[in-house]
C-alpha positions in Angstrom: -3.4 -12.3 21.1 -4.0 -8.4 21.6 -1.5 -7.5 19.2 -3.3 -9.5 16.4 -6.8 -8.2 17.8 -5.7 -5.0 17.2 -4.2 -5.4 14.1 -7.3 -7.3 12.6 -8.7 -4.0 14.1 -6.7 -1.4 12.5 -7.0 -3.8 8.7 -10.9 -3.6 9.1 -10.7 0.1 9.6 -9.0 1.1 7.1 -10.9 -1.2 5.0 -14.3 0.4 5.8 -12.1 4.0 4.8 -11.7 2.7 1.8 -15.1 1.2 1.0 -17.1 4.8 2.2 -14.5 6.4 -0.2 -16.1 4.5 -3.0 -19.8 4.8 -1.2 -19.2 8.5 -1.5 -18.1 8.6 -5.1 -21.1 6.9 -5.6 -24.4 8.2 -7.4 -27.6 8.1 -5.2 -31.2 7.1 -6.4 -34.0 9.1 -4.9 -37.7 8.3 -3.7 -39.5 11.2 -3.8 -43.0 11.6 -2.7 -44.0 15.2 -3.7 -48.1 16.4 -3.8 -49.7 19.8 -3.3 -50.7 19.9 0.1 -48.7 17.2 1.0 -47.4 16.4 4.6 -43.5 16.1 6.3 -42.4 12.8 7.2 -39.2 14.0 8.9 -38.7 14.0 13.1 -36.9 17.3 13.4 -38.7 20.6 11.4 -36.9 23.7 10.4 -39.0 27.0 9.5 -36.4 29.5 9.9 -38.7 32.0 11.1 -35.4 33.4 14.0 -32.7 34.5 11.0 -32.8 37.5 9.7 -33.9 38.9 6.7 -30.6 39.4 3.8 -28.0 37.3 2.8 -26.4 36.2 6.6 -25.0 32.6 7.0 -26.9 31.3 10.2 -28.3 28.2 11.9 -31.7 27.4 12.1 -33.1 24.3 13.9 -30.1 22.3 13.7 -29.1 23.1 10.1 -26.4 25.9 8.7 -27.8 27.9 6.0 -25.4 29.9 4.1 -26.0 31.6 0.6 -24.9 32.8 -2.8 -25.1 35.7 -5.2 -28.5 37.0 -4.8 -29.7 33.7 -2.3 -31.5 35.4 1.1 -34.2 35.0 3.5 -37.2 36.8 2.9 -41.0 37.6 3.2 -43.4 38.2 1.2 -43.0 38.9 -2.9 -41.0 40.5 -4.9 -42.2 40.8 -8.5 -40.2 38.8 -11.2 -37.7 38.0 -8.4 -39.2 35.9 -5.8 -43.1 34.7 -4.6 -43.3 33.4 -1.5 -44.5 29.3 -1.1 -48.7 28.3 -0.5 -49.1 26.3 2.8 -52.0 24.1 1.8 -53.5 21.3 4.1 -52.3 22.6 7.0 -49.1 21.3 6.5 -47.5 24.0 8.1 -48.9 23.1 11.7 -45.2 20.8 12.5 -43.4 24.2 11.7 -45.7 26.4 14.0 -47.8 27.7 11.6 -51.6 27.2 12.0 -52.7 28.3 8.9 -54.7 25.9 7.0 -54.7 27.3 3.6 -53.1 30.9 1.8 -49.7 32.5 1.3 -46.6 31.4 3.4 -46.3 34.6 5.2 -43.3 33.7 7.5 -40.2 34.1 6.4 -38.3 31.4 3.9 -35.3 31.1 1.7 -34.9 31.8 -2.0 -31.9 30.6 -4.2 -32.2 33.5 -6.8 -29.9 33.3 -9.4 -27.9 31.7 -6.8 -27.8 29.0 -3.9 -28.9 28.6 -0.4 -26.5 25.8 1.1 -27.9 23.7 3.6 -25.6 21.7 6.5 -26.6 18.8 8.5 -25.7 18.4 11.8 -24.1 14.8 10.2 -25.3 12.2 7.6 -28.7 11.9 6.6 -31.1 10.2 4.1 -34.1 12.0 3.8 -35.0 15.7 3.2 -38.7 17.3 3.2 -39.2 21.1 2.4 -42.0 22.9 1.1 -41.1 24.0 -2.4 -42.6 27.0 -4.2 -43.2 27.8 -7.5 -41.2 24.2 -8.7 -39.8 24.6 -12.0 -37.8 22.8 -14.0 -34.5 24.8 -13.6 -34.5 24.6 -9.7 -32.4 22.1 -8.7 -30.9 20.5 -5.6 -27.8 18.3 -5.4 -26.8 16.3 -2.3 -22.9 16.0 -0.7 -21.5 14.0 1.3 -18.2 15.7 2.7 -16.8 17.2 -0.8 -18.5 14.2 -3.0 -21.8 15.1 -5.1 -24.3 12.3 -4.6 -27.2 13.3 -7.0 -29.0 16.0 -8.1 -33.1 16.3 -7.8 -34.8 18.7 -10.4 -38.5 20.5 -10.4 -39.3 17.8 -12.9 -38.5 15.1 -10.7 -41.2 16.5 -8.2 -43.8 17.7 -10.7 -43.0 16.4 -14.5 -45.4 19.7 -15.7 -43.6 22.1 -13.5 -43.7 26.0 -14.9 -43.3 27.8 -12.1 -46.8 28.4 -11.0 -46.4 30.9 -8.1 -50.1 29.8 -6.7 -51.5 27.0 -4.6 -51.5 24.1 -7.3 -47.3 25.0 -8.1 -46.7 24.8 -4.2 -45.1 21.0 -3.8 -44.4 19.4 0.1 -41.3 16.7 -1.1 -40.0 14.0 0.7 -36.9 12.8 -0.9 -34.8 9.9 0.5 -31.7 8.9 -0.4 -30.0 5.7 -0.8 -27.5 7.5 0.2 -26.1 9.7 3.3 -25.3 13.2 2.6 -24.4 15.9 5.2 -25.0 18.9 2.7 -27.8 20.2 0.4 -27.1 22.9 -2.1 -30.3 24.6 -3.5 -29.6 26.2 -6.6 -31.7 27.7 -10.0 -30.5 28.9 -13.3 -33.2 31.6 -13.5 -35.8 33.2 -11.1 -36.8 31.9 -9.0 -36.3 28.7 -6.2 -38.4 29.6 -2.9 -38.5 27.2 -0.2 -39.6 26.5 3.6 -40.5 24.2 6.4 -37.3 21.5 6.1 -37.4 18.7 8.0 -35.1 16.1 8.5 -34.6 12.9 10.4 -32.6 12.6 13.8 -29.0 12.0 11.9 -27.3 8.9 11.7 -23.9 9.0 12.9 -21.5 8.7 9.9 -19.6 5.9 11.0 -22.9 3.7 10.7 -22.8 4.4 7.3 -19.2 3.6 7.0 -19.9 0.6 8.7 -22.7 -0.5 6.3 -20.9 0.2 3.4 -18.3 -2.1 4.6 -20.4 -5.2 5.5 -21.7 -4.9 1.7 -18.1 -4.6 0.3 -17.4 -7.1 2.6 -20.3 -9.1 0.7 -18.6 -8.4 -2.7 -15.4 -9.9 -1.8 -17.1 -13.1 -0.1 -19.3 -13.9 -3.1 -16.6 -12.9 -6.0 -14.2 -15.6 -3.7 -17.1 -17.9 -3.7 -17.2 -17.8 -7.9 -13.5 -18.7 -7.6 -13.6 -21.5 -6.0 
């Protein structure tokens, strides 16, 4: 009786491999909700205030940030290269900034002509960050392990976006996933892609996924067996 336990086991395992394989090769819708002013929704908030300025891979609140070509932490502007993100609402109070209103004047990441790479501490569905100047050519795409998920664009948050460096072009987003990813890759075909104050949700453990993704292929093969018979 153990021996078939364990291998009904071992079948089912290898079965929910097989299933996340295809869940990860799969493309992700989004629900984004994205205003000026707008607030996090996340449990765990990132404002990466403790790395330093420059282009140095380093951890922030849970989450490895490494970077590309010209993609760095900084503060303040830089004209025609970078302007830094509008804290409106007082939605910077989760991140520990009290101000109610005016420029972002802590530090925060910009992609350049480059990326800023995000890692998870392990799968997760939703991503909130405070995105600056959104234009149509800032872009971020969603992995899970080596597998692209999906891609959100500036238009996707703002269908008008043109880069407007001041208050109104300053967008909170909260984007969820349909499915997990463990890495965000924030990227822009021109200057410039500023953003700050990510939050994300206490991970899920990726085997939950796994396991969910299973129960639904699991689904597929019951019902196709059903129209069989």
């Amino acid at each position: 009786m153990k021996s078939r336990r364990l291998k009904s086991i071992a079948a089912l395992t290898t079965f929910l491999v097989g299933i996340g394989g295809a869940c990860s090769s799969a493309q992700a819708s989004f629900v984004i909700d994205a205003s000026v002013g707008g607030a996090p929704t996340g449990a765990t908030y990132v404002n990466f205030d403790a790395l330093p300025l420059g282009a140095t891979s380093g951890t922030s609140g849970g989450l490895g940030v490494s970077f590309s070509s010209d993609g760095q932490v900084v503060n303040g502007a830089a004209s025609g290269v970078y302007a830094a993100p509008y804290i409106s609402g007082g939605n910077g109070v989760p991140f520990g900034d009290p101000t109610v209103s005016g420029v972002d004047t802590t530090n925060y990441l910009t992609t350049g002509v480059g990326t800023v790479t995000l890692m998870f501490p392990a799968s997760e569905m939703y991503l909130g960050l405070l995105w600056g100047s959104v234009d149509t050519y800032n872009h971020l795409e969603f992995f899970l392990g080596a597998n692209s998920v999906g891609m959100v664009n500036g238009a996707d948050v703002f269908a008008a976006a043109a880069g407007d460096q001041g208050i109104n072009g300053t967008y909170y987003a909260n984007i969820i996933s349909s499915l997990p990813f463990d890495r965000v890759v924030a990227s822009s075909s021109s200057y410039a892609f500023e953003f700050d104050n990510v939050a994300y949700n206490v991970p899920e453990p990726i085997s939950l996924g796994l396991l969910g993704c299973g129960i639904l292929g699991l689904g597929v093969v019951r019902r196709r067996k059903a129209a069989k018979a």
